[in-house]
N, CA, C and O of each residue as an XYZ file, in Angstrom:
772
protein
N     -89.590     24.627     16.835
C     -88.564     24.881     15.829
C     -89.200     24.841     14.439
O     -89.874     23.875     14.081
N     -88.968     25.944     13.632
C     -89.175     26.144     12.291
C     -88.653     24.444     11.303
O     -87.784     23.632     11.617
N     -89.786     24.433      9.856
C     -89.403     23.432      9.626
C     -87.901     23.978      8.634
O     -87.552     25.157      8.582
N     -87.122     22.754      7.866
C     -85.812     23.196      7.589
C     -86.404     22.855      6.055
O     -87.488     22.274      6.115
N     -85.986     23.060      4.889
C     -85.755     22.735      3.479
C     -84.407     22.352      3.098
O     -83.520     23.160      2.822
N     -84.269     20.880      3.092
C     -83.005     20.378      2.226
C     -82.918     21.209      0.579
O     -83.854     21.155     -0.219
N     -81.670     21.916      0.318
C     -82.023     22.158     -1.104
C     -80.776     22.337     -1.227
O     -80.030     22.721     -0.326
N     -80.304     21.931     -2.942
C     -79.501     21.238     -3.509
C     -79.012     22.673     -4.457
O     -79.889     23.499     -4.710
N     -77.360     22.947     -5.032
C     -77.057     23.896     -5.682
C     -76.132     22.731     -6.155
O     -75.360     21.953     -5.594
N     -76.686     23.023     -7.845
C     -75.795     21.855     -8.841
C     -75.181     22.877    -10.019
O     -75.970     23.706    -10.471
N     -74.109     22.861    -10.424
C     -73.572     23.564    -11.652
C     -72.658     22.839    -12.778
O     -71.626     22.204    -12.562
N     -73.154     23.032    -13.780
C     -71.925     22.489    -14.751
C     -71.532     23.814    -15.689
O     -72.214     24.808    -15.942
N     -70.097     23.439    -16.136
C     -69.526     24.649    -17.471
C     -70.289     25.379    -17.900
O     -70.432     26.587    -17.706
N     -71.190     24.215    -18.930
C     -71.643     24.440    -19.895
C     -73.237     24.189    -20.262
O     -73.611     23.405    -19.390
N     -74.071     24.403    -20.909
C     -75.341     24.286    -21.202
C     -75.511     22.769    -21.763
O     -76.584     22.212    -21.535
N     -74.143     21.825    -22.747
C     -73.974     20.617    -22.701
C     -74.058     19.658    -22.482
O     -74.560     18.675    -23.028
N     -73.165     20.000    -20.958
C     -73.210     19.575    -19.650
C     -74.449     18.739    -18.824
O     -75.588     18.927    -19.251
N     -74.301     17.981    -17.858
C     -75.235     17.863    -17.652
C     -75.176     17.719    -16.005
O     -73.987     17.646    -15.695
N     -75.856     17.665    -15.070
C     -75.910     18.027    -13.736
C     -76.180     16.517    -12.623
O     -76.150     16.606    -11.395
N     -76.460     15.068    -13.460
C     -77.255     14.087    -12.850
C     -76.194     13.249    -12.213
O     -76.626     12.275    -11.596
N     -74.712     13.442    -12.232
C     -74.028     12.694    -11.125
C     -73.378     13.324    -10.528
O     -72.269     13.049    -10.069
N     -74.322     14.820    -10.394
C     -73.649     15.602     -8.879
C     -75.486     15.519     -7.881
O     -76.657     15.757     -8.179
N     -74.708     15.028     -6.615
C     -75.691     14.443     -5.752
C     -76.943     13.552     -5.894
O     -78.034     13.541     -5.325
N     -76.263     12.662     -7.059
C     -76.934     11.581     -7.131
C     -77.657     10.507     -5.813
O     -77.095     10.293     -4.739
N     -78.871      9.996     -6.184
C     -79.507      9.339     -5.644
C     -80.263     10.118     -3.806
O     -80.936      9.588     -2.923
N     -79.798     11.262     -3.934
C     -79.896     12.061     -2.917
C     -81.290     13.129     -3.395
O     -81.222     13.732     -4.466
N     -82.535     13.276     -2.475
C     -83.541     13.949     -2.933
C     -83.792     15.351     -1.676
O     -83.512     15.434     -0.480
N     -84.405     16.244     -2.591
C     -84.250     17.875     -1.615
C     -85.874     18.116     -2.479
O     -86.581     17.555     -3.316
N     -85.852     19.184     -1.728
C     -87.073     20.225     -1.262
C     -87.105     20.881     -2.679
O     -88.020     20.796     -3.498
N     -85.539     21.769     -2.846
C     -86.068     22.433     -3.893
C     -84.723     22.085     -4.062
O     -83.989     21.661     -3.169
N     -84.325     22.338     -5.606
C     -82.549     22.385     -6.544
C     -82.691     23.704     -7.422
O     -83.492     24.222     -8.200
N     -81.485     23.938     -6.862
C     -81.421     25.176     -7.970
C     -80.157     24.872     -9.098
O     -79.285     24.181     -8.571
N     -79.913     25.161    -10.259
C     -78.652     24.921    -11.363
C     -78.258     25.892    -11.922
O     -78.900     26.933    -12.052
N     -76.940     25.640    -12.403
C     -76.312     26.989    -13.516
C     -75.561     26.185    -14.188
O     -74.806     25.360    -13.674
N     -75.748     26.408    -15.628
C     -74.937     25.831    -16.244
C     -74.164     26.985    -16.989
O     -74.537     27.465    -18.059
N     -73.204     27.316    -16.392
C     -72.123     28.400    -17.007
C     -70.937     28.016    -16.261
O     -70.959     27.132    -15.405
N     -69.440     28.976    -16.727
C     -68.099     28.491    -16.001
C     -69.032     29.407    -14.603
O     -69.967     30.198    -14.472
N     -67.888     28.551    -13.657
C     -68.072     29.190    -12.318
C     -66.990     30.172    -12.067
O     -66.726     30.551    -10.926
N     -66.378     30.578    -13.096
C     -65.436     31.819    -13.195
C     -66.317     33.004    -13.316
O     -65.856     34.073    -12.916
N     -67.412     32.979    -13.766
C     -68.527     34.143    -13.950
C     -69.126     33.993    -12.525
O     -69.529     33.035    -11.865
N     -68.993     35.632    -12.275
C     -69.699     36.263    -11.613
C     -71.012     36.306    -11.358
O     -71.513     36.447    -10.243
N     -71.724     36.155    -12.637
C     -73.277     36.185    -12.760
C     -73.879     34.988    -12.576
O     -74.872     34.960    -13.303
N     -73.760     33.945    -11.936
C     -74.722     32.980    -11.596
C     -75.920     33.035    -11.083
O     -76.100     33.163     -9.872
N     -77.119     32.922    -12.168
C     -78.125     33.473    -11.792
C     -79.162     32.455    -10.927
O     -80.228     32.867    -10.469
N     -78.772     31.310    -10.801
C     -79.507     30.383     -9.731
C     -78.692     30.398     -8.771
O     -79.226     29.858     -7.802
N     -77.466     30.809     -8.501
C     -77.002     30.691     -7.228
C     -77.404     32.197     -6.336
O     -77.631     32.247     -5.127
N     -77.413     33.071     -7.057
C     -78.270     34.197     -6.206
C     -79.638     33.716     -5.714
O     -80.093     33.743     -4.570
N     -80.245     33.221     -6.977
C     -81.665     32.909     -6.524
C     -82.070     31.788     -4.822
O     -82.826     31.796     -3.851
N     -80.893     30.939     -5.455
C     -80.404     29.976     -3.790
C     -80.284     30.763     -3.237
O     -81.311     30.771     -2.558
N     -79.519     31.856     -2.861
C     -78.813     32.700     -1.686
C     -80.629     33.584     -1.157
O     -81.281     33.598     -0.113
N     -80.757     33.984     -2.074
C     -82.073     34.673     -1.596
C     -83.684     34.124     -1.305
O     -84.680     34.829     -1.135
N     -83.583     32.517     -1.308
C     -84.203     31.446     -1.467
C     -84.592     30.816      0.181
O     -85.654     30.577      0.756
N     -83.159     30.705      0.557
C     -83.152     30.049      1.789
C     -83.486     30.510      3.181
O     -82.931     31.600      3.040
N     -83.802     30.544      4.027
C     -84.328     30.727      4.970
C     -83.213     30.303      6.362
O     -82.373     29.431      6.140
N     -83.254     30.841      7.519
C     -82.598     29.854      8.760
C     -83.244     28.638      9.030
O     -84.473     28.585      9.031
N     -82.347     27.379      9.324
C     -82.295     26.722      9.298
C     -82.256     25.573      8.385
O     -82.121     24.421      8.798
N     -82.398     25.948      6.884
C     -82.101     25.380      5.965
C     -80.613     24.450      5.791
O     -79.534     24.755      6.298
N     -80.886     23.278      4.954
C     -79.760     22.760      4.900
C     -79.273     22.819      3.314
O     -80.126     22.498      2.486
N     -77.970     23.205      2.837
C     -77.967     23.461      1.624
C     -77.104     22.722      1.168
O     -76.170     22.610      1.962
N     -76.941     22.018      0.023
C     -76.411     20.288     -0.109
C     -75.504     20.766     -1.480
O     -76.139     21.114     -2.475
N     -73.927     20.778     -1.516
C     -72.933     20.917     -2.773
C     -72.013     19.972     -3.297
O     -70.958     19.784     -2.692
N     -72.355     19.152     -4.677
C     -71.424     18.526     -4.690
C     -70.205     18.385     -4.137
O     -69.836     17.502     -3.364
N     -69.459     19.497     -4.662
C     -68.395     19.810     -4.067
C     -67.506     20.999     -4.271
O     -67.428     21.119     -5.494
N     -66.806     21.927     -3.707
C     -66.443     23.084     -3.321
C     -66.184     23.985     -4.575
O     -66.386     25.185     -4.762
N     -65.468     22.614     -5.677
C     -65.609     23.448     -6.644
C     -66.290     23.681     -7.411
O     -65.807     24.424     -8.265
N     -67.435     23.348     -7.588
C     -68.805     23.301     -8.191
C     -69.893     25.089     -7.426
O     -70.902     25.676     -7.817
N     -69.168     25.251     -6.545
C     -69.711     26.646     -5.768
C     -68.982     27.874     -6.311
O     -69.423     28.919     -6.791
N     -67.701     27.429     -6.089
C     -66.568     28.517     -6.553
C     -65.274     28.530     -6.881
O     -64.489     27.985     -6.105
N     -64.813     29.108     -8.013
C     -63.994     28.882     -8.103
C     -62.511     29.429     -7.898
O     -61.579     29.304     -8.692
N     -62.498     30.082     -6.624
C     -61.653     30.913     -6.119
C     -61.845     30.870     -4.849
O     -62.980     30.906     -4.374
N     -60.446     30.761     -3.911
C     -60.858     31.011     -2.675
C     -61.830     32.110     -1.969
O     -62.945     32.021     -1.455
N     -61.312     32.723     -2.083
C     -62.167     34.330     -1.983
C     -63.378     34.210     -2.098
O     -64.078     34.594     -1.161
N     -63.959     33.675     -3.211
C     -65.493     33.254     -3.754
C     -66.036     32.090     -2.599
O     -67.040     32.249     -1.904
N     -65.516     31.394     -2.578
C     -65.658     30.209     -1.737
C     -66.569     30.363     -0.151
O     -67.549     29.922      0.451
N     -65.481     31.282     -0.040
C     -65.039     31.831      1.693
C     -66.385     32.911      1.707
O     -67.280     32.818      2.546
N     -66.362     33.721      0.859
C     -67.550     35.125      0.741
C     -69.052     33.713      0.850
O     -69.887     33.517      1.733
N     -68.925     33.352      0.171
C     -70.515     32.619      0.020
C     -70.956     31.656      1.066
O     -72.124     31.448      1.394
N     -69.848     31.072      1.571
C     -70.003     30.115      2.833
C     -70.519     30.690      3.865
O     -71.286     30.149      4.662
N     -69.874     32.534      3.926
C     -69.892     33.143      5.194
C     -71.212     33.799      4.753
O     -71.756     34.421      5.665
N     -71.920     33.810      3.461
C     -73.177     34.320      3.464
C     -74.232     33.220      4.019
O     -75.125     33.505      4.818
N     -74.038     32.094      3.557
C     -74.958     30.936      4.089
C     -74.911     31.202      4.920
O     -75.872     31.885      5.274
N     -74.025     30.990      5.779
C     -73.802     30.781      7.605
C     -74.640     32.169      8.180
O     -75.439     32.082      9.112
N     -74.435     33.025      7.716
C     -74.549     34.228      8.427
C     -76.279     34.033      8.531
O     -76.883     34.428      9.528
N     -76.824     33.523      7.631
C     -78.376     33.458      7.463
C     -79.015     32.026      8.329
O     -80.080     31.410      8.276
N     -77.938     31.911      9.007
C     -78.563     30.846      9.897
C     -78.427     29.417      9.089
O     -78.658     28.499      9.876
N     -78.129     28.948      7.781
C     -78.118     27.692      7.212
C     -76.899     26.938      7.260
O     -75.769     27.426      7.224
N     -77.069     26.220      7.309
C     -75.789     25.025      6.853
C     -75.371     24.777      5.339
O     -76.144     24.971      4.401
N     -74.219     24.379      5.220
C     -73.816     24.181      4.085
C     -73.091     22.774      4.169
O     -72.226     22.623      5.033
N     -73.409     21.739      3.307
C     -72.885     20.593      3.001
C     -71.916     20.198      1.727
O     -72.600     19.865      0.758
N     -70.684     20.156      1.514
C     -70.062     19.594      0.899
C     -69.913     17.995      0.612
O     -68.992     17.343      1.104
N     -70.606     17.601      0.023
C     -70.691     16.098     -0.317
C     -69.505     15.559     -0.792
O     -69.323     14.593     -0.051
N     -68.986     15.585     -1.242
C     -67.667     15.118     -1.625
C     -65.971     14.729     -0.359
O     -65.203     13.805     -0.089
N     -66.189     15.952     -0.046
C     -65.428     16.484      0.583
C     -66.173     16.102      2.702
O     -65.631     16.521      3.725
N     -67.119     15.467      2.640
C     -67.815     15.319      3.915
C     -67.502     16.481      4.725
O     -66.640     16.293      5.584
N     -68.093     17.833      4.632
C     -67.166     18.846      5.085
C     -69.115     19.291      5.872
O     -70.027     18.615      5.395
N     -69.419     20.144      6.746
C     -70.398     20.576      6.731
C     -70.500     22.002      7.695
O     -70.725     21.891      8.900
N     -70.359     23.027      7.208
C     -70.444     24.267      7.875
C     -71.471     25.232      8.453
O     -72.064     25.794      7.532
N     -71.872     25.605      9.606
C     -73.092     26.206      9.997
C     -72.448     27.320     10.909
O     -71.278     27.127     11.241
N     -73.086     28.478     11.358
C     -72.902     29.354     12.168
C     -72.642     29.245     13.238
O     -71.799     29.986     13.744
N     -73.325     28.210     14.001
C     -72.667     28.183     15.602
C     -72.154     26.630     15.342
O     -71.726     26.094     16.364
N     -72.137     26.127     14.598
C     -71.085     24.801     15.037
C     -69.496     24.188     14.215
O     -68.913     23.104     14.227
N     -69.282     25.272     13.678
C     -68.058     25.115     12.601
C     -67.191     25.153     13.385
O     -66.690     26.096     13.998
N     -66.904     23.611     13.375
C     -65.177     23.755     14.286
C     -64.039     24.569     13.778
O     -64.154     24.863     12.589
N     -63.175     24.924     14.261
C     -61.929     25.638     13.554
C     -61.417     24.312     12.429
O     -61.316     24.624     11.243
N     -61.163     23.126     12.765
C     -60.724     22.394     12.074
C     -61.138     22.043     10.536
O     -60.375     21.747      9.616
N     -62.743     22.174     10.508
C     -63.239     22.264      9.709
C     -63.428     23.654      8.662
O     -63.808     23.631      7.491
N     -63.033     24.856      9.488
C     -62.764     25.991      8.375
C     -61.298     25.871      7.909
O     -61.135     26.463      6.843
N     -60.607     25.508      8.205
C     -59.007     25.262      8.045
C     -59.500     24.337      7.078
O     -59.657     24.807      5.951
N     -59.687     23.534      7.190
C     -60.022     22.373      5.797
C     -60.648     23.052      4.979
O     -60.035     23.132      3.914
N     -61.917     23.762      4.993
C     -62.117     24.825      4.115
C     -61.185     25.809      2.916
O     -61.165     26.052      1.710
N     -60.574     26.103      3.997
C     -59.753     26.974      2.968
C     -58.523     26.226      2.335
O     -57.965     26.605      1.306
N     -58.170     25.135      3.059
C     -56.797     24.196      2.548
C     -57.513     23.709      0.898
O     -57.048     23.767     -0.240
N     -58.634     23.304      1.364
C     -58.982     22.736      0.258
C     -59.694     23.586     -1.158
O     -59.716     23.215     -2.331
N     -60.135     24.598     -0.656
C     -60.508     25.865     -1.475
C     -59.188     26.591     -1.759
O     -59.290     27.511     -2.571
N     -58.158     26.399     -1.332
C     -56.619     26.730     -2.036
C     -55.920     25.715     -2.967
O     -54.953     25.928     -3.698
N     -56.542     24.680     -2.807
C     -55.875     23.602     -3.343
C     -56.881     23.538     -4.812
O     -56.335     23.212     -5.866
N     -57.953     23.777     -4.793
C     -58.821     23.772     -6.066
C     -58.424     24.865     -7.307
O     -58.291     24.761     -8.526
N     -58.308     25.982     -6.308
C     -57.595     27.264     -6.639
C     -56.650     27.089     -7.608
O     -56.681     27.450     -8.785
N     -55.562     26.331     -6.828
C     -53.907     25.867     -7.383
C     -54.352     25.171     -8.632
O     -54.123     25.564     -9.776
N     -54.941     24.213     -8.327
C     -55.301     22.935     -9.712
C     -55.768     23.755    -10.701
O     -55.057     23.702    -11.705
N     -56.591     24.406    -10.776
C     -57.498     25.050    -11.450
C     -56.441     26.142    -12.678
O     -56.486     26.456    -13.868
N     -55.580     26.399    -11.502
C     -54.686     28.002    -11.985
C     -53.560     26.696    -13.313
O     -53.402     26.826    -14.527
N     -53.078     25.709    -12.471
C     -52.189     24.857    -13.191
C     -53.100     24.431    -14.330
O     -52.714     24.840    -15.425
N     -54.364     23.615    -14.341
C     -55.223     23.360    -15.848
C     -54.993     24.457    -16.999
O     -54.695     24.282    -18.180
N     -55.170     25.362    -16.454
C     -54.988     26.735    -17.074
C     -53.985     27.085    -18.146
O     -54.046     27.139    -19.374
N     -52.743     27.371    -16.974
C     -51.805     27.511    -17.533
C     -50.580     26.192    -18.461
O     -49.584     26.401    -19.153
N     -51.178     25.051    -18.095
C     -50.924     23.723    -19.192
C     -51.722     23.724    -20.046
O     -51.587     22.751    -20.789
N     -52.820     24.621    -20.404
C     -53.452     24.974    -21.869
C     -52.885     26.038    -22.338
O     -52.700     26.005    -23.554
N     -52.440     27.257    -21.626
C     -52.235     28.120    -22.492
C     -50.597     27.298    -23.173
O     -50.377     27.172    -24.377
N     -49.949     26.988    -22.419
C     -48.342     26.244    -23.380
C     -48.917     25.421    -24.406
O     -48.781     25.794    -25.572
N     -49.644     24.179    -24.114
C     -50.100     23.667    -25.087
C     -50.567     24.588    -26.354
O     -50.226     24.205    -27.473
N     -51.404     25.897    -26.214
C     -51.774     26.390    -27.364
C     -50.824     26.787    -27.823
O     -50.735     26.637    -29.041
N     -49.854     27.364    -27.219
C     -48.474     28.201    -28.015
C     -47.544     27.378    -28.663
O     -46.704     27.751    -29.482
N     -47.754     26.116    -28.211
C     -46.814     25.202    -29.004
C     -47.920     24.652    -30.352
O     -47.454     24.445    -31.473
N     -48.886     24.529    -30.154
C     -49.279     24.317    -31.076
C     -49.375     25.665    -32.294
O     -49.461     25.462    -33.505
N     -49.355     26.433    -31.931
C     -49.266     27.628    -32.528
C     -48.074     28.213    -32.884
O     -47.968     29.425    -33.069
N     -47.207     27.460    -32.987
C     -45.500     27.443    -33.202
C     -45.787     26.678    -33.798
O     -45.697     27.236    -34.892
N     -46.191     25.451    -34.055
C     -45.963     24.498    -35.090
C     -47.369     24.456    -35.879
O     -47.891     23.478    -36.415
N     -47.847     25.798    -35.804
C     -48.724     25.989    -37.439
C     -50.169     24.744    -36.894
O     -50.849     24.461    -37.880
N     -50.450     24.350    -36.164
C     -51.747     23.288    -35.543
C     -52.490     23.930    -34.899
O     -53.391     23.330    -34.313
N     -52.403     25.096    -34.800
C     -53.835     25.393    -33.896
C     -54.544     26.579    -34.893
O     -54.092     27.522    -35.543
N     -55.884     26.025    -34.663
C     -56.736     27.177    -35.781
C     -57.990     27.549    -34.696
O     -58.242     26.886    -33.690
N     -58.569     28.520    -35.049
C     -59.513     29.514    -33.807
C     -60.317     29.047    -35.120
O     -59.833     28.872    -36.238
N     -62.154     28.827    -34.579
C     -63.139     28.857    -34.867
C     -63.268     27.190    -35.892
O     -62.491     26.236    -35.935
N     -64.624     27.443    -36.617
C     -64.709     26.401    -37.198
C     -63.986     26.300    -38.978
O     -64.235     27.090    -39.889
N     -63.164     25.212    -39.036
C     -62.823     25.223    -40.587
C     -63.918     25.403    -41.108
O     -65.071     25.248    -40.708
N     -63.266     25.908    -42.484
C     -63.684     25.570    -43.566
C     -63.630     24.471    -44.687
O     -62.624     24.001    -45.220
N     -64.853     24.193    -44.901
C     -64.977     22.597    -45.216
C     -64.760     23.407    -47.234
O     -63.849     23.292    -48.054
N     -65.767     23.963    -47.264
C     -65.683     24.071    -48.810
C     -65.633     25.844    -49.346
O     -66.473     26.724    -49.534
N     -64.119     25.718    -49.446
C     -64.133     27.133    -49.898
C     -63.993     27.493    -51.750
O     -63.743     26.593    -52.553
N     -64.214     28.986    -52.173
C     -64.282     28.669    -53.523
C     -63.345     27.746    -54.412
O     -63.682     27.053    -55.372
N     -61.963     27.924    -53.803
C     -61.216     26.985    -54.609
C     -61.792     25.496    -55.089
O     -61.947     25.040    -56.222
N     -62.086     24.829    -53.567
C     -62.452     23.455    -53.121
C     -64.027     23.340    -54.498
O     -64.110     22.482    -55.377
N     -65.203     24.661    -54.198
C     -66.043     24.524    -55.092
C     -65.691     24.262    -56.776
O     -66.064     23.258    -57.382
N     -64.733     25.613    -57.509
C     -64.113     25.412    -58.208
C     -63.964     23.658    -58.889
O     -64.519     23.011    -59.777
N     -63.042     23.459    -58.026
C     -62.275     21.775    -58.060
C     -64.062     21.174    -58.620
O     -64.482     21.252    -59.774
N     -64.613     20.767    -57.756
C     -65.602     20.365    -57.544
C     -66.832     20.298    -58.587
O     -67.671     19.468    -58.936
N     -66.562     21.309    -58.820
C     -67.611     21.412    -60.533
C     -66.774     21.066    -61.194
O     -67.403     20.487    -62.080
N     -65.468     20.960    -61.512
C     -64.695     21.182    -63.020
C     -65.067     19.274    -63.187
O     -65.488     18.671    -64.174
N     -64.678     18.702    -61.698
C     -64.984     17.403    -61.332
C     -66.082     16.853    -61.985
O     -66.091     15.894    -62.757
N     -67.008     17.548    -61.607
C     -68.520     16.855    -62.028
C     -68.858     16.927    -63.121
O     -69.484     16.057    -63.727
N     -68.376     18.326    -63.686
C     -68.650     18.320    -64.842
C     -67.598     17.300    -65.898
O     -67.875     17.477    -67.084
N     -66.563     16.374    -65.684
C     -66.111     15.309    -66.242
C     -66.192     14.060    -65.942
O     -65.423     13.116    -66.122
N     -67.469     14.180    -65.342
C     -68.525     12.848    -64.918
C     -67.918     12.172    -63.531
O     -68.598     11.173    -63.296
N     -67.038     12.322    -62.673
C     -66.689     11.871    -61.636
C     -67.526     11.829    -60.487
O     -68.177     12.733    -59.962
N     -67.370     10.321    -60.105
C     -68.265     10.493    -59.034
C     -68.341     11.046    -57.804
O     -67.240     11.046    -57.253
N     -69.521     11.687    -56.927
C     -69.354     12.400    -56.573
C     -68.622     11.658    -54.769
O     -68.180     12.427    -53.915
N     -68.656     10.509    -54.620
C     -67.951     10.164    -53.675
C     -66.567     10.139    -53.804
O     -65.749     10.220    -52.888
N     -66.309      9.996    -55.236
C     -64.706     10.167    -55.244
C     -64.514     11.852    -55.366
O     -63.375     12.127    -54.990
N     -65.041     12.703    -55.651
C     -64.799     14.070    -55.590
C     -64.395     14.534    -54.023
O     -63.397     15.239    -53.871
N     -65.083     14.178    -53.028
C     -65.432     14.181    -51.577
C     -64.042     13.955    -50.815
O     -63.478     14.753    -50.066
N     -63.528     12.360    -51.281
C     -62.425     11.716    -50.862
C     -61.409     12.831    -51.355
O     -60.943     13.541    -50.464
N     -61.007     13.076    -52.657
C     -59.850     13.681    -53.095
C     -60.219     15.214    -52.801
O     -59.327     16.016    -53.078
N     -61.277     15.672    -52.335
C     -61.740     17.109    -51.767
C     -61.095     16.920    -50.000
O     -60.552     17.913    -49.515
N     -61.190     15.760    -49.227
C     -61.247     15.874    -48.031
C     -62.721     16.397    -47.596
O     -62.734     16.758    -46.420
N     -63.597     16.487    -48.069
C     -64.949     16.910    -47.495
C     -66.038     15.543    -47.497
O     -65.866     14.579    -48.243
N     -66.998     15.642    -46.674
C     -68.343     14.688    -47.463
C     -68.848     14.518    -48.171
O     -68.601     15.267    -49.116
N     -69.559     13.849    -48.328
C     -70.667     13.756    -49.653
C     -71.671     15.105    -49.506
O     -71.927     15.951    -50.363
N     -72.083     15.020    -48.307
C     -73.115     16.377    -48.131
C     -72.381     17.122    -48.292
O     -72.376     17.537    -49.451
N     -71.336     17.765    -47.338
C     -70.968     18.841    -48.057
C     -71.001     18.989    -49.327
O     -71.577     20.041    -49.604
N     -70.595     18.335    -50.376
C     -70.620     18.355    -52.073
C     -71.696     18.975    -52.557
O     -71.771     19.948    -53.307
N     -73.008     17.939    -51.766
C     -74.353     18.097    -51.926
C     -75.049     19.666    -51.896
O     -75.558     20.446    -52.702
N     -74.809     19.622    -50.780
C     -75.123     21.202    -50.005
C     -74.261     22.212    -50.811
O     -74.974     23.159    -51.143
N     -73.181     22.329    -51.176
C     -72.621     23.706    -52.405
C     -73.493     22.863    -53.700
O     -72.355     22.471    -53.956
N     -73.704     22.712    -53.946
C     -74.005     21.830    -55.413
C     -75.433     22.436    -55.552
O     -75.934     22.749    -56.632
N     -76.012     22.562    -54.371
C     -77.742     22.739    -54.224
C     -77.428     24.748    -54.770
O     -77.795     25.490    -55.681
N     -76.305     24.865    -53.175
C     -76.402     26.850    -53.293
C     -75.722     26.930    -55.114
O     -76.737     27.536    -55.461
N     -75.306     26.877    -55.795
C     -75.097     26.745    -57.481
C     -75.832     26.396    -58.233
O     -75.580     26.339    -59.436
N     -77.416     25.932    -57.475
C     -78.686     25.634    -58.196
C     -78.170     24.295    -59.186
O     -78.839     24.233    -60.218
N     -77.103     23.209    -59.065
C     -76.884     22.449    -60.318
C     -77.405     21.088    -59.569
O     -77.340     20.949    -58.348
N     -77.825     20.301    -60.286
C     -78.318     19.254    -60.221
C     -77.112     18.348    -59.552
O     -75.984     18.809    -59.726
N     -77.201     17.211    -58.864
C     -76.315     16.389    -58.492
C     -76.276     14.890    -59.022
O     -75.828     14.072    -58.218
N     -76.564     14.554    -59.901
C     -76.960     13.169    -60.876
C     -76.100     13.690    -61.205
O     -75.482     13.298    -62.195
């Protein structure tokens, strides 16, 4: 019998993110990661896994939703592992699927639970989009980053300095920092003493 490679498929959101308490204390052959939503299509280490593994490999997932995030997705990729002769491990979920030994019981749990991630996922969703609209009814929600010092705020800000005020109290009654102050004060070439 061929030898097997334990190897590990870890994903988070975001580039942020970080990957070290999914399959913790647990060691593999090789790990592959993505740090993007798992709503994208393009996961470019999970292809690289898919085209990586070999039969008899064992392939180790936090957990179901960390693979995919849609039933459909779920179900397509499981049935690609399997089909290549490997196993697939759900750690979380103690779930473990292979080509000739997947009980029915255990694909039924499969998909119960790859519907149920589905559901949660669809509900997170849609309790953000209300949240934004209410906040957006009551004038609280703003897209991108404020603005800390716009000309008015600069304006204010020199007329300030220039009647000797200090520049921590300029900041306070600006709502901005001291750096910020600093930093427009520098682009106006004026001294800050």
């Amino acid at each position: 019998m061929a030898n097997f490679q334990k190897i590990a498929y870890k994903r988070v959101s975001s580039v942020y993110q970080n990957t070290s308490r999914q399959l913790e204390g647990m060691t593999f052959d090789k790990i592959f990661e993505d740090k993007l939503s798992g709503k994208s299509k393009d996961r470019p280490q999970l292809e690289a896994m898919l085209q990586y593994v070999r039969e008899g490999d064992h392939i180790y997932v936090h957990s179901m939703d960390r693979l995919a995030r849609n039933l459909k997705d779920l179900l397509d990729i499981v049935n690609q592992v399997t089909d290549k002769g490997c196993s697939i491990h759900f750690v979380s979920q103690s779930l473990e699927f292979s080509k000739n030994d997947s009980s029915p019981t255990a694909k039924l749990m499969l998909q119960i639970l790859g519907s149920i991630y589905e559901f949660e996922l669809q509900l997170i969703h849609e309790r953000q989009r209300e949240g934004i609209e209410i906040a957006k009814r009551n004038g609280k929600y703003k897209t991108g980053r404020p603005v800390k010092m716009d000309e008015e705020k600069l304006k204010i800000c020199l007329e300030k300095k220039s009647q000797g005020i200090p520049i921590s109290r300029i900041a306070k009654d600006l709502g901005v920092s001291t750096m910020t102050i600093y930093r427009n004060l520098k682009k106006t070439n004026l001294s800050y003493n």
